[in-house]
mmCIF file of the N, C-alpha and C atoms, coordinates in Angstrom:
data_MODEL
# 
_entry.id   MODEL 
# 
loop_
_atom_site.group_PDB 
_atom_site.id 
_atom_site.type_symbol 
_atom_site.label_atom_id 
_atom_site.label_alt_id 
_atom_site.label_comp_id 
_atom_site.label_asym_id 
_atom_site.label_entity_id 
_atom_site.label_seq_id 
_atom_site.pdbx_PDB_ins_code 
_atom_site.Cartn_x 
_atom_site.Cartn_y 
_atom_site.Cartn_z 
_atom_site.occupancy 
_atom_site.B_iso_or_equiv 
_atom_site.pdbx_formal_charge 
_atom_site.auth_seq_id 
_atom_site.auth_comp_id 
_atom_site.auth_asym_id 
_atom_site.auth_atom_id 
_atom_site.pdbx_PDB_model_num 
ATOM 1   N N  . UNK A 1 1  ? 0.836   -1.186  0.000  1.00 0.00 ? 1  UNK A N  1 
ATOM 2   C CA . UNK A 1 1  ? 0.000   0.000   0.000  1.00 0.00 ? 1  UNK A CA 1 
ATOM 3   C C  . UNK A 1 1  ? 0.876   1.244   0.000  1.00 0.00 ? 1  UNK A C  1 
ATOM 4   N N  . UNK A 1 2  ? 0.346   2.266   -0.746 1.00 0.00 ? 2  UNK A N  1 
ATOM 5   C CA . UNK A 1 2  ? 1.399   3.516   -0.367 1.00 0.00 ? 2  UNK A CA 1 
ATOM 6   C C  . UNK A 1 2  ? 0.600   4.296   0.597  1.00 0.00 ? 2  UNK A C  1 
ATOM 7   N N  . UNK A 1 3  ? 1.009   5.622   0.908  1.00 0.00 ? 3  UNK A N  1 
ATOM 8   C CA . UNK A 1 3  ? 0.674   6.448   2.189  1.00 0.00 ? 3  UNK A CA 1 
ATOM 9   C C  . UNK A 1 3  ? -0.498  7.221   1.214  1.00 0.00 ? 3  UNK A C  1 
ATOM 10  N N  . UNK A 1 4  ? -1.707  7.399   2.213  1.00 0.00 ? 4  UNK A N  1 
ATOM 11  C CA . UNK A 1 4  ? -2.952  7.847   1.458  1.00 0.00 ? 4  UNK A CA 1 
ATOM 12  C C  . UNK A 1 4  ? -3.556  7.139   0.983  1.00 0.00 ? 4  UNK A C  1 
ATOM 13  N N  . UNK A 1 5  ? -3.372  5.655   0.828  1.00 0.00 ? 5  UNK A N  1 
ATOM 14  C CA . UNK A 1 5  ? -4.121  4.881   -0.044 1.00 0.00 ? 5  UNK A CA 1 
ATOM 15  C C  . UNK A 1 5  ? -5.624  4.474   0.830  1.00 0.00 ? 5  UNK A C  1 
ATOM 16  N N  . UNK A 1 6  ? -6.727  4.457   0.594  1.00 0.00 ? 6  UNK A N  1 
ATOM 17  C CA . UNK A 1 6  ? -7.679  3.450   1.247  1.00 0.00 ? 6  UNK A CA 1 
ATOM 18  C C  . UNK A 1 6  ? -6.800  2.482   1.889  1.00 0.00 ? 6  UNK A C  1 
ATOM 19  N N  . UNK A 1 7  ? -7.478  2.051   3.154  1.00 0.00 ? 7  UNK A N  1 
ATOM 20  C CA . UNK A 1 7  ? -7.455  1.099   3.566  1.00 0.00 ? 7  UNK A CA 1 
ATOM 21  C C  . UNK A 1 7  ? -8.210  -0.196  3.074  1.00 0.00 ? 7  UNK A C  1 
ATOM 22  N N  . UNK A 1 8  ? -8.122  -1.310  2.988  1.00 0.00 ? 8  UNK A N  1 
ATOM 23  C CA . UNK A 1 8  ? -9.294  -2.316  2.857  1.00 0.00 ? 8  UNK A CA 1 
ATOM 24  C C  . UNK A 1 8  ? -10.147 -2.640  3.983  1.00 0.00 ? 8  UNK A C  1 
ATOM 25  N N  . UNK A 1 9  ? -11.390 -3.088  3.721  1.00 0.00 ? 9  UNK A N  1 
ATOM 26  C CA . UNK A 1 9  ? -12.287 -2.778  4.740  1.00 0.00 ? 9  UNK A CA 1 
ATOM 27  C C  . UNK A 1 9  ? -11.974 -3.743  6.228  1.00 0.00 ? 9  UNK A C  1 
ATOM 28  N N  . UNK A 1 10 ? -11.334 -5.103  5.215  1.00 0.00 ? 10 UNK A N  1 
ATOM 29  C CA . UNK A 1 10 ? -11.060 -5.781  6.566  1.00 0.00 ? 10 UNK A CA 1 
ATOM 30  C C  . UNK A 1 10 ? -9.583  -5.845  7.075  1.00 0.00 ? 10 UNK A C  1 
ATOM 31  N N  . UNK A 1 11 ? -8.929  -4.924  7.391  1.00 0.00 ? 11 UNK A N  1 
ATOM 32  C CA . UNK A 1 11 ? -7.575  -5.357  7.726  1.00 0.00 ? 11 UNK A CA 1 
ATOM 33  C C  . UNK A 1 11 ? -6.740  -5.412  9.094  1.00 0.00 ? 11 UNK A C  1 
ATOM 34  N N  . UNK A 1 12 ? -6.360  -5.946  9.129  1.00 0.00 ? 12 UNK A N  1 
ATOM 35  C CA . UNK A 1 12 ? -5.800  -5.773  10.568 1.00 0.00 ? 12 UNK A CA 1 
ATOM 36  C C  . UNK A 1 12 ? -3.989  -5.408  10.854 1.00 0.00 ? 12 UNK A C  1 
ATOM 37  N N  . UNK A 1 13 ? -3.671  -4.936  11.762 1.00 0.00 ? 13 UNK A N  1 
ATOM 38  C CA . UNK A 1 13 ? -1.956  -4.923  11.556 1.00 0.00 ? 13 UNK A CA 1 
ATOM 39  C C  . UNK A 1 13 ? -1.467  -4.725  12.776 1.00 0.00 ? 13 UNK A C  1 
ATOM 40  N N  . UNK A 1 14 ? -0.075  -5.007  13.015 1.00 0.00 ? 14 UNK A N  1 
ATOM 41  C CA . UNK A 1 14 ? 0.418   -5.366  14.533 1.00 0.00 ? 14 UNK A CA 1 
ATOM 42  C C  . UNK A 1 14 ? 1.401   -4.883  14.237 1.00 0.00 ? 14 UNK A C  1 
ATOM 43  N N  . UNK A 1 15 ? 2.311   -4.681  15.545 1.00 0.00 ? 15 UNK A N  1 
ATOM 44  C CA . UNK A 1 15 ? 3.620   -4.288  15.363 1.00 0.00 ? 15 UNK A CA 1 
ATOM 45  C C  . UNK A 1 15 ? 3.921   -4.807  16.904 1.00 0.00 ? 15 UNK A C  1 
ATOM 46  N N  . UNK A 1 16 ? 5.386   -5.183  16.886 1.00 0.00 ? 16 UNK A N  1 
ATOM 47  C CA . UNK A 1 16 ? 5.861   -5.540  17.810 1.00 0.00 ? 16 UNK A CA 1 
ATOM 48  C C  . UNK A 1 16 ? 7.026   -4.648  18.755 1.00 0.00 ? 16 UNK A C  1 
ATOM 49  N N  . UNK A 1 17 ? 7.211   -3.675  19.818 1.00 0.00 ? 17 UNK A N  1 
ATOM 50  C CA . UNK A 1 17 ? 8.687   -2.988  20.052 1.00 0.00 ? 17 UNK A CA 1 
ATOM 51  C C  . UNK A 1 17 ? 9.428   -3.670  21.384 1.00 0.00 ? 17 UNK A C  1 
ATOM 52  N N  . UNK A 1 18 ? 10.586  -4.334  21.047 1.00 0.00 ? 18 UNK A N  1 
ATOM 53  C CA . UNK A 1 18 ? 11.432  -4.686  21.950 1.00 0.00 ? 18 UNK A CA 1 
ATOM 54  C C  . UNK A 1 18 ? 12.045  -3.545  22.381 1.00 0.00 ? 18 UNK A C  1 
ATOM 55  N N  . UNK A 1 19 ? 12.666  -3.632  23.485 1.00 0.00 ? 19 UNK A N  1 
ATOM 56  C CA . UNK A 1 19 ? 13.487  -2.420  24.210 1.00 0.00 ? 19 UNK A CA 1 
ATOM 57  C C  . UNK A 1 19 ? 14.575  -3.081  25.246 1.00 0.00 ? 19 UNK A C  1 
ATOM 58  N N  . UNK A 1 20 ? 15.968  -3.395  25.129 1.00 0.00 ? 20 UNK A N  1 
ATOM 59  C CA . UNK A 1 20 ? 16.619  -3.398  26.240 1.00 0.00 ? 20 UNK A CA 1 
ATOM 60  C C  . UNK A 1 20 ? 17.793  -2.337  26.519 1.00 0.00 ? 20 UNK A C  1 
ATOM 61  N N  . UNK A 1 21 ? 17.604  -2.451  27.939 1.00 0.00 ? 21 UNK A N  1 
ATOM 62  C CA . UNK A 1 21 ? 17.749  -1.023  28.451 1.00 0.00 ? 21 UNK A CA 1 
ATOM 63  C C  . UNK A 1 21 ? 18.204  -1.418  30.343 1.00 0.00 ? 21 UNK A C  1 
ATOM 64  N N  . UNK A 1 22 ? 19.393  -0.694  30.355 1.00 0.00 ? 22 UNK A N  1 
ATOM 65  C CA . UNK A 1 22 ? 20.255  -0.902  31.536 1.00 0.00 ? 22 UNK A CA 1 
ATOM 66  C C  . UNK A 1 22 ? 19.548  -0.619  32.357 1.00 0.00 ? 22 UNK A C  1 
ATOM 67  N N  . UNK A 1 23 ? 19.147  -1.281  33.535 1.00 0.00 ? 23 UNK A N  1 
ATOM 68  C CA . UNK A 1 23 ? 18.190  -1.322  35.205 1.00 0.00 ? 23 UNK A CA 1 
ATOM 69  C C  . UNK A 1 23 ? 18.990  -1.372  36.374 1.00 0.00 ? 23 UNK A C  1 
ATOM 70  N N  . UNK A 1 24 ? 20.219  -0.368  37.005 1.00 0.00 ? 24 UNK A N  1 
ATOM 71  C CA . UNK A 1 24 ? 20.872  -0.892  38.335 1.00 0.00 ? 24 UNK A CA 1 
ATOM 72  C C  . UNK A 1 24 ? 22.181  -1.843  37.903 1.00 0.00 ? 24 UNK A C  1 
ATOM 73  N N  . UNK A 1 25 ? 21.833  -3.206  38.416 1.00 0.00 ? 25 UNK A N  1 
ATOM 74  C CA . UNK A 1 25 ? 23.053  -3.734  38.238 1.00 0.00 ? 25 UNK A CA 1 
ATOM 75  C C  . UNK A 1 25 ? 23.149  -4.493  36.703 1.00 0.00 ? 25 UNK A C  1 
ATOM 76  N N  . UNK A 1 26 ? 21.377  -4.887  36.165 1.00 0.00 ? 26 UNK A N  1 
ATOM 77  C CA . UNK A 1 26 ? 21.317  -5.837  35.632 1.00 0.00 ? 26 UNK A CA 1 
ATOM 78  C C  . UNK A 1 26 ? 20.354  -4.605  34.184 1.00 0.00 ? 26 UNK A C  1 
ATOM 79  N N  . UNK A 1 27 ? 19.839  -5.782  33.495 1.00 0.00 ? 27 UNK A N  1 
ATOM 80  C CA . UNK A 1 27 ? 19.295  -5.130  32.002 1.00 0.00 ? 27 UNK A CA 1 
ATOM 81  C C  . UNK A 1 27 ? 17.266  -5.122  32.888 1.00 0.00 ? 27 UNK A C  1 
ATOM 82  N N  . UNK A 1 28 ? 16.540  -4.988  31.709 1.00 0.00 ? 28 UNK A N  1 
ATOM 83  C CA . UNK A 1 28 ? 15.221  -4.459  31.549 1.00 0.00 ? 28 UNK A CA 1 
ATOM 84  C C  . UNK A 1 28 ? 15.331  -4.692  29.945 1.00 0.00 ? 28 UNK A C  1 
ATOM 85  N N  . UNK A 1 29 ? 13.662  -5.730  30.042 1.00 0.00 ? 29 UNK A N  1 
ATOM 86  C CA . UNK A 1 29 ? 13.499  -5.677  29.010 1.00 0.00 ? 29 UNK A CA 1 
ATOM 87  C C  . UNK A 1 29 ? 11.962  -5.235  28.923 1.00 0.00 ? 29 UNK A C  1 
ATOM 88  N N  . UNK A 1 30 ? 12.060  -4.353  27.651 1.00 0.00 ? 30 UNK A N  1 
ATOM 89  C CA . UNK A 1 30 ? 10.397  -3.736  27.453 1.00 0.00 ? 30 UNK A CA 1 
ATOM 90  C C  . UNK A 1 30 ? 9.524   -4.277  26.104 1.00 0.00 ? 30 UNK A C  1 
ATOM 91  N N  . UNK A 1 31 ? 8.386   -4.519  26.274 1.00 0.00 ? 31 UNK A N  1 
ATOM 92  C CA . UNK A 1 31 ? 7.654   -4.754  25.136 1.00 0.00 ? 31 UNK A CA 1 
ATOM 93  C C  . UNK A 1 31 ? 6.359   -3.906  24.891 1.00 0.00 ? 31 UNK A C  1 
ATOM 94  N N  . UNK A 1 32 ? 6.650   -3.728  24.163 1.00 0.00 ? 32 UNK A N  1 
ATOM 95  C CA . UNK A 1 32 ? 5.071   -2.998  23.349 1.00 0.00 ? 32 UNK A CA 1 
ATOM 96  C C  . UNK A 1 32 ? 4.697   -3.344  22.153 1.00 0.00 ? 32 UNK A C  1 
ATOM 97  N N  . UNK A 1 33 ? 2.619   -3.476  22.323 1.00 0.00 ? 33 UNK A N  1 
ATOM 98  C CA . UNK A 1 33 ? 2.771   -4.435  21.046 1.00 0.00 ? 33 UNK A CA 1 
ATOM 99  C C  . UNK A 1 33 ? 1.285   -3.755  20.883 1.00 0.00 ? 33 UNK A C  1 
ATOM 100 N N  . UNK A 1 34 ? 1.425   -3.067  19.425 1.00 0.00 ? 34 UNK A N  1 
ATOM 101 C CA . UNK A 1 34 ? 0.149   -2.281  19.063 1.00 0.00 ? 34 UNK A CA 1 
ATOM 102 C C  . UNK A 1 34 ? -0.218  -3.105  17.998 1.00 0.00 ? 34 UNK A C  1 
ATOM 103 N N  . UNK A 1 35 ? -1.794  -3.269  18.257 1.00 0.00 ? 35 UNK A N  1 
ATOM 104 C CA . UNK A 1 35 ? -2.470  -3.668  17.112 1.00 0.00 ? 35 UNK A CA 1 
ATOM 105 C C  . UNK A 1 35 ? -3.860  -2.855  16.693 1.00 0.00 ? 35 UNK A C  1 
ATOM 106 N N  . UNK A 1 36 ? -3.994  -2.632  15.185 1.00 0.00 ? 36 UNK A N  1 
ATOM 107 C CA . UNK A 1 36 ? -4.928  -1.627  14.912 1.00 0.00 ? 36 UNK A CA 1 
ATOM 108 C C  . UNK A 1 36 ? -5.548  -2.694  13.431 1.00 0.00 ? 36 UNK A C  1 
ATOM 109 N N  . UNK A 1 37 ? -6.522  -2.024  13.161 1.00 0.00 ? 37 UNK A N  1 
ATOM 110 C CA . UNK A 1 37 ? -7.607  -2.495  12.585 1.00 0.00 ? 37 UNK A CA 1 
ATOM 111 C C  . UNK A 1 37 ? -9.139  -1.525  12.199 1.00 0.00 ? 37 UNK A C  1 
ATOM 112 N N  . UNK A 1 38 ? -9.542  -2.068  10.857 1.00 0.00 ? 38 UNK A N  1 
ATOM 113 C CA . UNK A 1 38 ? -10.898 -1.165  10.458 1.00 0.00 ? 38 UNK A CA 1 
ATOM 114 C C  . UNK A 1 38 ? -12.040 -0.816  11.116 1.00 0.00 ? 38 UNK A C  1 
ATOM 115 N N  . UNK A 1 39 ? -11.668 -0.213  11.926 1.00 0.00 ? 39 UNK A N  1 
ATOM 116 C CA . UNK A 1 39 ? -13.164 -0.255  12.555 1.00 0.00 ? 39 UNK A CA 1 
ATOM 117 C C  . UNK A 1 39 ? -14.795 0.104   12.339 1.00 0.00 ? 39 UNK A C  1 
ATOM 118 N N  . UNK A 1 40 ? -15.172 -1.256  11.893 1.00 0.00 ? 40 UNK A N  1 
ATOM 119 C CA . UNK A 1 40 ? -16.375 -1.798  11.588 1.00 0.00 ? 40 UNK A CA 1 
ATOM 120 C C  . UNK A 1 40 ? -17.023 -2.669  12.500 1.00 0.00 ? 40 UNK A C  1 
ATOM 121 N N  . UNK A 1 41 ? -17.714 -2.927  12.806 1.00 0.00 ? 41 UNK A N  1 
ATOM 122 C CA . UNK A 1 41 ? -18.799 -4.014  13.881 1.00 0.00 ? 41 UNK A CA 1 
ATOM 123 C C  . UNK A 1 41 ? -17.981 -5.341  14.099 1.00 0.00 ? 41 UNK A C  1 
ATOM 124 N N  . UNK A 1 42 ? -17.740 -5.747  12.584 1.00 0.00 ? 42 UNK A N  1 
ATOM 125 C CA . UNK A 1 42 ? -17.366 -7.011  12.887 1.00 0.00 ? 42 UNK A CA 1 
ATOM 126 C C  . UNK A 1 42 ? -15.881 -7.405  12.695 1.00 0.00 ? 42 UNK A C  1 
ATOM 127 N N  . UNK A 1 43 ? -15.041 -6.312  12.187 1.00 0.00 ? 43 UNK A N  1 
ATOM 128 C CA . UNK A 1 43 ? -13.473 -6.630  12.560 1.00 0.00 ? 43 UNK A CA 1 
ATOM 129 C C  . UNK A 1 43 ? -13.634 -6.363  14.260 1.00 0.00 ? 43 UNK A C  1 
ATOM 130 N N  . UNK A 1 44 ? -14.245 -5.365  14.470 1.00 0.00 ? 44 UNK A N  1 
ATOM 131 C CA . UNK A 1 44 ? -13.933 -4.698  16.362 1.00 0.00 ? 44 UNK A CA 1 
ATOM 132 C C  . UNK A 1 44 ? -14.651 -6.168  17.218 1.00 0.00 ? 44 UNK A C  1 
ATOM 133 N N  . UNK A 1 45 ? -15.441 -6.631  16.806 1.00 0.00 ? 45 UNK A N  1 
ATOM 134 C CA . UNK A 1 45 ? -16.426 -8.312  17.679 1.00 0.00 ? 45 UNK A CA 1 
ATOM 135 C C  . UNK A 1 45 ? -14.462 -9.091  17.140 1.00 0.00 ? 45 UNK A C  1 
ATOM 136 N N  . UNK A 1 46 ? -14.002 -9.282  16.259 1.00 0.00 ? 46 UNK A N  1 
ATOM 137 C CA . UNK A 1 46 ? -12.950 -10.229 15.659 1.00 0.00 ? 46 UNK A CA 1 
ATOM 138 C C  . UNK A 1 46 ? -12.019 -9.914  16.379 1.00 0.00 ? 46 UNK A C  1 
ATOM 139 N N  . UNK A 1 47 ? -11.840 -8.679  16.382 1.00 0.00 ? 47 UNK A N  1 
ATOM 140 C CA . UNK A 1 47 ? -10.627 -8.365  17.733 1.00 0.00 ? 47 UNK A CA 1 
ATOM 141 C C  . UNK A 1 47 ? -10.689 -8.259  18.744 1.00 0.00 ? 47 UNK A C  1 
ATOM 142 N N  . UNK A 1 48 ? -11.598 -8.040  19.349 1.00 0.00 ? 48 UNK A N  1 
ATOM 143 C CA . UNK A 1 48 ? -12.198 -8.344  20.865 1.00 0.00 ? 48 UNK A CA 1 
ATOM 144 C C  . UNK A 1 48 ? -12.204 -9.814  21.275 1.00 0.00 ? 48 UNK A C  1 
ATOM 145 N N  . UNK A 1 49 ? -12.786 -10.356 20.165 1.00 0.00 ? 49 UNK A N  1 
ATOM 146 C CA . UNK A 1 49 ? -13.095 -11.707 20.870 1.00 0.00 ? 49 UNK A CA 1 
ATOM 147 C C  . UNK A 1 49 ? -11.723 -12.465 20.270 1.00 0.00 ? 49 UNK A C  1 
ATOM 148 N N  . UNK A 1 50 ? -11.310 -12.477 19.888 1.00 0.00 ? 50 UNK A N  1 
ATOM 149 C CA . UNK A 1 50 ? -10.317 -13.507 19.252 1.00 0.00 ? 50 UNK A CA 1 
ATOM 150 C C  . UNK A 1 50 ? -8.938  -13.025 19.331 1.00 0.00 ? 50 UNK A C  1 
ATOM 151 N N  . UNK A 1 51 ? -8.743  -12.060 18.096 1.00 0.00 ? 51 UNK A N  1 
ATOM 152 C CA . UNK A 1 51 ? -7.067  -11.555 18.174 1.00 0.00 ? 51 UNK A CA 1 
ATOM 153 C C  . UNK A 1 51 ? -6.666  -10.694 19.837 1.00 0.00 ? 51 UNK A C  1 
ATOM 154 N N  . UNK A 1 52 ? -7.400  -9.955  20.055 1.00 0.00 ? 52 UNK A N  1 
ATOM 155 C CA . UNK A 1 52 ? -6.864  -9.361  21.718 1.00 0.00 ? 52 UNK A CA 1 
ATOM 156 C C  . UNK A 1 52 ? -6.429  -10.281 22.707 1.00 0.00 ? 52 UNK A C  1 
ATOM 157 N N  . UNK A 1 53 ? -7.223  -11.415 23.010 1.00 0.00 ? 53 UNK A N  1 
ATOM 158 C CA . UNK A 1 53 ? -6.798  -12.471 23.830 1.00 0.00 ? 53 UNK A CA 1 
ATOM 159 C C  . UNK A 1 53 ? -5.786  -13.583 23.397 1.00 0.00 ? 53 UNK A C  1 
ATOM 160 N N  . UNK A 1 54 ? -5.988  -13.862 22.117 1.00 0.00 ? 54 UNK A N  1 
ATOM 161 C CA . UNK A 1 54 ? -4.852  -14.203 21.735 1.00 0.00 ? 54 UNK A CA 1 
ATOM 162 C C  . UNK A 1 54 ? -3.402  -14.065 21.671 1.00 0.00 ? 54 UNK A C  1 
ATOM 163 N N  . UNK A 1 55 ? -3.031  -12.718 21.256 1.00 0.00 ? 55 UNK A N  1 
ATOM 164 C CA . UNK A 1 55 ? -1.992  -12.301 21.529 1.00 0.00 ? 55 UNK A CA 1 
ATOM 165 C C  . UNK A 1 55 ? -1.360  -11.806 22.518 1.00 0.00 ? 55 UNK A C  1 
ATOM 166 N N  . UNK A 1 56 ? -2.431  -11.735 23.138 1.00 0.00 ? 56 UNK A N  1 
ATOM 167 C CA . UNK A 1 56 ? -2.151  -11.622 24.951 1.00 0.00 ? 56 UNK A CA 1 
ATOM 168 C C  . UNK A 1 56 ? -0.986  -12.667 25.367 1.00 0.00 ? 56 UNK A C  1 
ATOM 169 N N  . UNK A 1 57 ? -1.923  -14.121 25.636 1.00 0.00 ? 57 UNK A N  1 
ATOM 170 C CA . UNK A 1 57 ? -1.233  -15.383 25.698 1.00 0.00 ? 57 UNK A CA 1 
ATOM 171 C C  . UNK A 1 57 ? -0.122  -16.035 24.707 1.00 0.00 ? 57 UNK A C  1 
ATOM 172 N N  . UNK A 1 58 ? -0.042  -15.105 23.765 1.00 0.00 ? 58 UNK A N  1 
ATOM 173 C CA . UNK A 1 58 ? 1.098   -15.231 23.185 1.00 0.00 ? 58 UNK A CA 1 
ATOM 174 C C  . UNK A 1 58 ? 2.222   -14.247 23.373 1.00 0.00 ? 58 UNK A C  1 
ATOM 175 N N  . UNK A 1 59 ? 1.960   -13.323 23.675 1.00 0.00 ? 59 UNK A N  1 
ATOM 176 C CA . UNK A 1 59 ? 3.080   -12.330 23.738 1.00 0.00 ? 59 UNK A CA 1 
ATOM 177 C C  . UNK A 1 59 ? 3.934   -13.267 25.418 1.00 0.00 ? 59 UNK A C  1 
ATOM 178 N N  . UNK A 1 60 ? 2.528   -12.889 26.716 1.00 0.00 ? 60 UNK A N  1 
ATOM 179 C CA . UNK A 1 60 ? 3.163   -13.656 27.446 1.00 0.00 ? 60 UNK A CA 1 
ATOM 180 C C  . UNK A 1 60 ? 4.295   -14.794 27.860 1.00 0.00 ? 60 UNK A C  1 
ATOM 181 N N  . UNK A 1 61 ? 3.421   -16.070 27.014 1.00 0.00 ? 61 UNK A N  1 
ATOM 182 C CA . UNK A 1 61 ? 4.722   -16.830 26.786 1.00 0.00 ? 61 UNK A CA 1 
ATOM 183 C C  . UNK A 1 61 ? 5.604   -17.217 26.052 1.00 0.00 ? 61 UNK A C  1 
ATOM 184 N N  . UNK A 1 62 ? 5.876   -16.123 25.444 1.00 0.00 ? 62 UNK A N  1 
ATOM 185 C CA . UNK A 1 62 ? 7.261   -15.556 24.068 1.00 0.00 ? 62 UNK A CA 1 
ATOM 186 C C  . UNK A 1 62 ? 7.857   -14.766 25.461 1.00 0.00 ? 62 UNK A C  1 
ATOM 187 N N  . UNK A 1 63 ? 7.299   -13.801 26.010 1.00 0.00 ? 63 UNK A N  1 
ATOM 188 C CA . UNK A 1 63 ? 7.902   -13.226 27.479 1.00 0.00 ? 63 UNK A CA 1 
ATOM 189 C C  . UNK A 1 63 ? 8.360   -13.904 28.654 1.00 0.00 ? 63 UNK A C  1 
ATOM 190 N N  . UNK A 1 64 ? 7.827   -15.278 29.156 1.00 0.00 ? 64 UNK A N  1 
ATOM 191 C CA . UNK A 1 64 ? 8.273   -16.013 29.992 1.00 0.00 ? 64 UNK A CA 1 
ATOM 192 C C  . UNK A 1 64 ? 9.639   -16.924 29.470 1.00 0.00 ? 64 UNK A C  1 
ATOM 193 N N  . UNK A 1 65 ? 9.424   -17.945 28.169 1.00 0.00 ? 65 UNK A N  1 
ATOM 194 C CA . UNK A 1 65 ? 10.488  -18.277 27.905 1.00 0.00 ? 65 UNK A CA 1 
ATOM 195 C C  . UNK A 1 65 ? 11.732  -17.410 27.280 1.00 0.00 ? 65 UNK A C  1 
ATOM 196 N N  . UNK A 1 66 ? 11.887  -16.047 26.767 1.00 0.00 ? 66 UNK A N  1 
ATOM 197 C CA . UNK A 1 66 ? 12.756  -14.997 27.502 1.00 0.00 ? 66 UNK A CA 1 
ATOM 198 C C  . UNK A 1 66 ? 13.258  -14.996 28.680 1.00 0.00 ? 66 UNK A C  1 
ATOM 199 N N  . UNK A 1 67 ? 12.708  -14.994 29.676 1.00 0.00 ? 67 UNK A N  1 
ATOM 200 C CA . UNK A 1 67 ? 12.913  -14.475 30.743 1.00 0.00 ? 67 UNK A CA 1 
ATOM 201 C C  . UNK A 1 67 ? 14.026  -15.969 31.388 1.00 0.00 ? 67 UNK A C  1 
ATOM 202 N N  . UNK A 1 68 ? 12.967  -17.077 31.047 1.00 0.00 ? 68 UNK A N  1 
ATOM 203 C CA . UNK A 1 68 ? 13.898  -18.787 31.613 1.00 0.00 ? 68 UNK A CA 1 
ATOM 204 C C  . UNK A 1 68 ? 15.167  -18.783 30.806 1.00 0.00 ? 68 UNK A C  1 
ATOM 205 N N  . UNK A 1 69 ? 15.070  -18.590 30.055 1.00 0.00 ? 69 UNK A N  1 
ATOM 206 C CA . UNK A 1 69 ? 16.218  -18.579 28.866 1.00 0.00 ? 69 UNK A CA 1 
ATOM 207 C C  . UNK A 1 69 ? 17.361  -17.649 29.386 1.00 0.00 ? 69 UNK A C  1 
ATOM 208 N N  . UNK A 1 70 ? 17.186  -16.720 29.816 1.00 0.00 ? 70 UNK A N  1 
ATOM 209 C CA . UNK A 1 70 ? 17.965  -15.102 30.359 1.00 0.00 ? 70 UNK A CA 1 
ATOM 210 C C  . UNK A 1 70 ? 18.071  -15.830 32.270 1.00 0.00 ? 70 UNK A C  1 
ATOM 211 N N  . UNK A 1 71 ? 17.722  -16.134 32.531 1.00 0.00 ? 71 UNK A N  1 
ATOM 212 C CA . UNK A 1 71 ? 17.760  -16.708 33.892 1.00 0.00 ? 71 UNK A CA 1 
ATOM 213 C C  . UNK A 1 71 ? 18.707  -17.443 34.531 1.00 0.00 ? 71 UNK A C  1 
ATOM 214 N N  . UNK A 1 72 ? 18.643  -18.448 33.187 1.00 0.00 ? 72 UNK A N  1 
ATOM 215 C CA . UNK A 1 72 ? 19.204  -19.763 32.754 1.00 0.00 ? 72 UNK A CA 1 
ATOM 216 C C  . UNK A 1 72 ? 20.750  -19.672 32.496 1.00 0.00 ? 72 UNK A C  1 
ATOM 217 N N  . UNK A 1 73 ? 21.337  -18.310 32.962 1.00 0.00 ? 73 UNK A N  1 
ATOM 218 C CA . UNK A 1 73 ? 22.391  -18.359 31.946 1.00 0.00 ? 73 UNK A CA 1 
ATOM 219 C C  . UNK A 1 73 ? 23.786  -17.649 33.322 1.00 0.00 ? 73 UNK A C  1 
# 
């Protein structure tokens, strides 16, 4: 797509931001994770009910085994 273009009616898009970043003795790690979408009735019911919780429990444990992995070491 270029900039200005329509959107399509059903689309959805995510982005993911890692961040590490010195804490005291040790690191900090940050995540932010935006997701946007058409808002119409039934993409906003699709992301509510499905993709929001989903990626919840996924970001989570992509974040926990980080963390065992970094622990671990």
């Amino acid at each position: 797509m270029n900039p200005g273009e329509r959107l399509p009616e059903a689309y959805y898009s995510g982005i993911n931001v890692f961040i590490v970043e010195r804490a005291g003795d040790g690191t900090r790690l940050i995540f932010r994770q935006r997701l946007g979408w058409n808002p119409g009735f039934a993409n906003t019911l699709m992301y509510r009910v499905f993709l929001e919780p989903i990626s919840f429990v996924m970001a989570r444990k992509m974040l926990q085994g980080i963390k065992r992995r970094a622990e671990a070491r």
